[in-house]
VEXDO-994667 format. One line per 4 residues: number of its first residue (from 0); their letters; for each residue x negated, y, z of C-alpha. Coordinates in Angstrom, 1 decimal. Example, Ala and Ser with C-alpha at 12.3 -4.5 7.8 and 13.67 -1.06 7.14 Angstrom:
% VEXDO-994667
0	AS	-12.3/-4.5/7.8  -13.7/-1.1/7.1
This chain:
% VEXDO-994667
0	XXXX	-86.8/53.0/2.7  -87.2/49.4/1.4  -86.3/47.9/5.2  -83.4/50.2/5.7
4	XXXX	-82.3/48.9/2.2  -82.6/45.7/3.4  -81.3/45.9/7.3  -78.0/47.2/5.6
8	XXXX	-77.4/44.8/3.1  -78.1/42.0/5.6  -75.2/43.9/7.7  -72.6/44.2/4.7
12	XXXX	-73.5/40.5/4.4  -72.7/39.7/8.0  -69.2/41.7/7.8  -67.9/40.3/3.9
16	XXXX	-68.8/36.3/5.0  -67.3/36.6/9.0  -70.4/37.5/10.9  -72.2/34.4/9.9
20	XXXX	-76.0/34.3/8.9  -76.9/32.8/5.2  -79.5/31.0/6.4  -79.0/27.2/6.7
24	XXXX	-77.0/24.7/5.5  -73.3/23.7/5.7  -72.5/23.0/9.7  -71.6/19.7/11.3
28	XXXX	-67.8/19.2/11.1  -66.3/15.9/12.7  -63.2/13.7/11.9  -61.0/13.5/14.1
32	XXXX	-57.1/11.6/13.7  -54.3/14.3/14.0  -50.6/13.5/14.3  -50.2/15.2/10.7
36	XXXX	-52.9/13.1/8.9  -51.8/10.5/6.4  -48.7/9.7/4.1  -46.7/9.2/7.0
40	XXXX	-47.8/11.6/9.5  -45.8/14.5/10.8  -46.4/17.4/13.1  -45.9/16.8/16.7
44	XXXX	-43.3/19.6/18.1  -45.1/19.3/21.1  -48.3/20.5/20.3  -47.3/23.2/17.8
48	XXXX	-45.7/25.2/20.8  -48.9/24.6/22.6  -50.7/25.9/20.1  -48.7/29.0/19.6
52	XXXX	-48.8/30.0/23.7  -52.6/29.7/22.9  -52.5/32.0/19.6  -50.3/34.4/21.6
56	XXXX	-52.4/34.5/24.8  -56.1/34.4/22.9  -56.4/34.4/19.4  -53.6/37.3/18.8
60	XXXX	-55.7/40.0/20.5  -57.8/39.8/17.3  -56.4/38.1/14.8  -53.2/37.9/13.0
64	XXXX	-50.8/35.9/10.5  -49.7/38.6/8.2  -48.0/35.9/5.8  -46.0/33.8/8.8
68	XXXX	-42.5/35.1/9.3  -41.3/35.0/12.7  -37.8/33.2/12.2  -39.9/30.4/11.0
72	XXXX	-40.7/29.3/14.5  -37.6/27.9/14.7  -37.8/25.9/11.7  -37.4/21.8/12.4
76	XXXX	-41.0/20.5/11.9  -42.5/23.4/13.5  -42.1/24.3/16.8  -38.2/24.4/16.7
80	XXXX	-37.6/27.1/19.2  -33.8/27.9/19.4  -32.5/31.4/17.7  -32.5/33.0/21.2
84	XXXX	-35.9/31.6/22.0  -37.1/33.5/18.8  -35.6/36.9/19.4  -36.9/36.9/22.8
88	XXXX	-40.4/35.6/21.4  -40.2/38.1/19.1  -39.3/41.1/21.3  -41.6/40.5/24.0
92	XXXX	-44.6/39.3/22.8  -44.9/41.4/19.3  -45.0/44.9/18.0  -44.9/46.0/14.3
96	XXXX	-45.2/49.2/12.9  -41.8/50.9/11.5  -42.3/53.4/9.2  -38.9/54.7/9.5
100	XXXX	-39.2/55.4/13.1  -40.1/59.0/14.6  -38.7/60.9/11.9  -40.4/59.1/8.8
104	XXXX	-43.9/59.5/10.7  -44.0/55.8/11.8  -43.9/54.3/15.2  -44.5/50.6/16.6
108	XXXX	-41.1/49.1/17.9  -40.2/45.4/19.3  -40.5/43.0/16.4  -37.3/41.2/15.6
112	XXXX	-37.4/37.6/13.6  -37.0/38.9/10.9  -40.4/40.8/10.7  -43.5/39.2/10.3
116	XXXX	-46.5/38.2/12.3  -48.7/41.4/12.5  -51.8/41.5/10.7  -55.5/41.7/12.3
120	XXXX	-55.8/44.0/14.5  -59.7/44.0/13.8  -61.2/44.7/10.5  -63.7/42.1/10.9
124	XXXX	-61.2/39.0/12.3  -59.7/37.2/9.5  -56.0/36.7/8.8  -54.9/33.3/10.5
128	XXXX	-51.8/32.5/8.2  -53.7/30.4/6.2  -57.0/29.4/7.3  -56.3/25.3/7.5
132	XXXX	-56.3/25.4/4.1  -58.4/28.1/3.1  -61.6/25.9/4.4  -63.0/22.9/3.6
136	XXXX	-64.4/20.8/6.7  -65.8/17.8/4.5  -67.4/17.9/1.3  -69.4/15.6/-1.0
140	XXXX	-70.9/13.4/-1.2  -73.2/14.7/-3.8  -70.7/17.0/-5.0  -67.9/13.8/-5.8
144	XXXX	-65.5/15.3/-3.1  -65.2/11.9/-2.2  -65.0/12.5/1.6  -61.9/14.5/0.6
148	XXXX	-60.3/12.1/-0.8  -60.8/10.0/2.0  -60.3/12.6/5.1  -58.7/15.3/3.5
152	XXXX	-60.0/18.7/3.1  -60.5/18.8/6.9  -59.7/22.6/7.5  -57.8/21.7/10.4
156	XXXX	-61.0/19.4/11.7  -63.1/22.5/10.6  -61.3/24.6/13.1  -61.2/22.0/15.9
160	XXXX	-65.3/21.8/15.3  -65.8/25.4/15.1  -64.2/25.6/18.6  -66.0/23.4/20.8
164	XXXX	-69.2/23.5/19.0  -70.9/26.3/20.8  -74.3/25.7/22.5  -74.2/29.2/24.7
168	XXXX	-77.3/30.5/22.9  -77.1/33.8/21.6  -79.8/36.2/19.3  -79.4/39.7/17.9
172	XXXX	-79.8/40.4/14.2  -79.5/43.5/12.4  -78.0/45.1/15.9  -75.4/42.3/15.3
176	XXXX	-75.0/40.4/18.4  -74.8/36.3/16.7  -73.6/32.8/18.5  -75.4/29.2/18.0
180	XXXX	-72.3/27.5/16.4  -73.5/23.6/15.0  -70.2/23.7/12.8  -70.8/27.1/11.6
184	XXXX	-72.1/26.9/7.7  -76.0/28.5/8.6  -75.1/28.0/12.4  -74.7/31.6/13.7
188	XXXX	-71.3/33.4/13.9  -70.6/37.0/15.1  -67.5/35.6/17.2  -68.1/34.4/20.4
192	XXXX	-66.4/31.8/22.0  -62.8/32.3/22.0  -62.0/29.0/24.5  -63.3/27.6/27.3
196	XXXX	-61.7/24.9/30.1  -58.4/26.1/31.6  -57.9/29.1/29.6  -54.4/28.6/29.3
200	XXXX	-52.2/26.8/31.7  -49.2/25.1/30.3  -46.0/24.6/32.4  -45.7/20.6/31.4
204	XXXX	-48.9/20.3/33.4  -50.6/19.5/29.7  -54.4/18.6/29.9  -56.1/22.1/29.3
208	XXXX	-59.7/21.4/28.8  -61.4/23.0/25.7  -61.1/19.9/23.6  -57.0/19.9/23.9
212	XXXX	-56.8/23.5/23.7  -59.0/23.4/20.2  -56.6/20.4/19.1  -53.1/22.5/19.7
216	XXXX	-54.6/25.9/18.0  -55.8/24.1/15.1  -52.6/22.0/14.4  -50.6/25.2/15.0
220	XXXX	-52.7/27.1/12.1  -52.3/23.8/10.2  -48.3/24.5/10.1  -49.1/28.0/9.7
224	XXXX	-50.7/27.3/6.8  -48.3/24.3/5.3  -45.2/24.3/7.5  -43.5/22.2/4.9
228	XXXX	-45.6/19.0/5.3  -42.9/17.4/7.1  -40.3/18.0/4.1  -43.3/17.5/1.6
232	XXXX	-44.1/13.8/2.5  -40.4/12.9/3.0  -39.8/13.8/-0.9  -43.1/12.0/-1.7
236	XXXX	-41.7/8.9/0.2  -38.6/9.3/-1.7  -39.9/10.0/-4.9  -42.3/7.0/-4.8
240	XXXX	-39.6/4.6/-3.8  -37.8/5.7/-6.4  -40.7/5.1/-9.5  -40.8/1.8/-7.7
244	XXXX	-37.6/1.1/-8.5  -37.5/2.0/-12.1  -40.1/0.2/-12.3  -38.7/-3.0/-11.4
248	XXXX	-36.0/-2.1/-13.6  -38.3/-1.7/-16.7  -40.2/-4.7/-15.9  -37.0/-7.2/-15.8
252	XXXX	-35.6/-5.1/-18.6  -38.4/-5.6/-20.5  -38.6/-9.1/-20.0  -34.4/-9.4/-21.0
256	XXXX	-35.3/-7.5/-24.3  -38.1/-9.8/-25.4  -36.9/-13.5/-23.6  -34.5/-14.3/-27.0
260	XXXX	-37.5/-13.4/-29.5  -40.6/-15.1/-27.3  -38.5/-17.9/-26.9  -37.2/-18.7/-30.1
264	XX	-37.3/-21.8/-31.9  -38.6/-21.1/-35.4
């Protein structure tokens, strides 16, 4: 009775944390220099639309971006597809459930921009929308969050690591059929390798091997997750010229205010 107890609780724990075993410690998750990175950085057009052709023909099967509206695909900083491109987008590629349709029963009909991404379409895949920022790829040291401060929270880097570190050795536990994953926190997760070499051929003739594929799906779920990044760091450059110029003004002013009485012949 005790072992059943336990066999299911280790199973519940499987399913609420991803598939991933508690053993172990936090996976290896490495740096690597993205167009978005740093105060000046911004996301390359480029690569988002690569990495939503790779969300549409892979990741979409399971997963989904409840919280990502369609029309914002043609945003400028994301992947700035025209209006057309959209509604075609849209109307080929996704189906959402209408619950209006069939005489108020509810039917699935062509998604339009306005709709939004679907959800998962497996209980066990989590929502996409925002997983960049929902994990943490560095950490520490000692619990300073130093490396953050430094690297930045890494959740993009998390996902690039999480794709391409796969060793191809698998083990069942609790019937549940687990990966070797080295940037996996406890290094087994339930998924199996979503990417491999030439999994998705691009019409620009783009390099295709697992490393660029992992680099244009996790910038794409980085805008996903903060598709105002571009506008962000433009009014953070603006604001901080700004302070600097009030500053100047303070400091001369300052010095206008107090010349007469520092200067004064007593």
């Amino acid at each position: 009775m005790f072992k059943r107890f336990t066999i299911a609780l280790t199973f519940a724990s499987l399913l609420a944390t991803g598939g991933a075993q508690a053993a172990g410690g936090e996976g290896y998750v490495k740096d690597h220099a993205f167009s978005f990175e740093g105060p000046f950085g911004s996301y390359d057009q480029d690569q988002l639309r690569r990495g939503l052709k790779i969300y549409t023909e892979v990741c979409s099967s399971c997963h989904g971006m409840k919280f990502v509206p369609i029309r914002s695909l043609g945003d400028e900083g994301g992947p700035h597809l025209s209006k057309e491109e959209v509604r075609v987008y849209a109307s080929d590629y996704i189906e959402v459930w209408d619950q209006n349709l069939n005489e108020g029963e509810g039917d699935y009909r062509a998604a339009v921009p306005a709709d939004h991404f679907p959800k998962s379409g497996n209980a066990n895949a989590p929502d996409l929308s925002l997983m960049a920022k929902a994990r943490a790829g560095f950490h520490g040291p000692a619990g300073t969050g130093i490396n953050q401060l430094v690297k930045g929270m890494g959740g993009s880097e998390y996902i690039l690591s999480l794709l391409t570190s796969y060793t191809g050795e698998e083990k069942t536990s609790a019937g549940v059929t687990l990966y070797e994953n080295t940037a996996y926190p406890g290094g087994w997760i339930s998924m199996g390798a979503p990417l491999e070499d030439e999994y998705v051929e691009f019409e620009d003739g783009y390099p295709n091997d697992l490393q660029h594929l992992a680099e244009d799906i996790s910038a794409f779920l980085m805008w996903t997750a903060e598709p105002k990044l571009n506008d962000r760091k433009r009014a953070g450059a603006v604001g901080v010229l700004i302070l600097g110029f009030l500053t100047l003004l303070l400091y001369f002013a300052n010095k206008a205010l107090w010349r007469p009485i520092k200067y004064r012949k007593d």
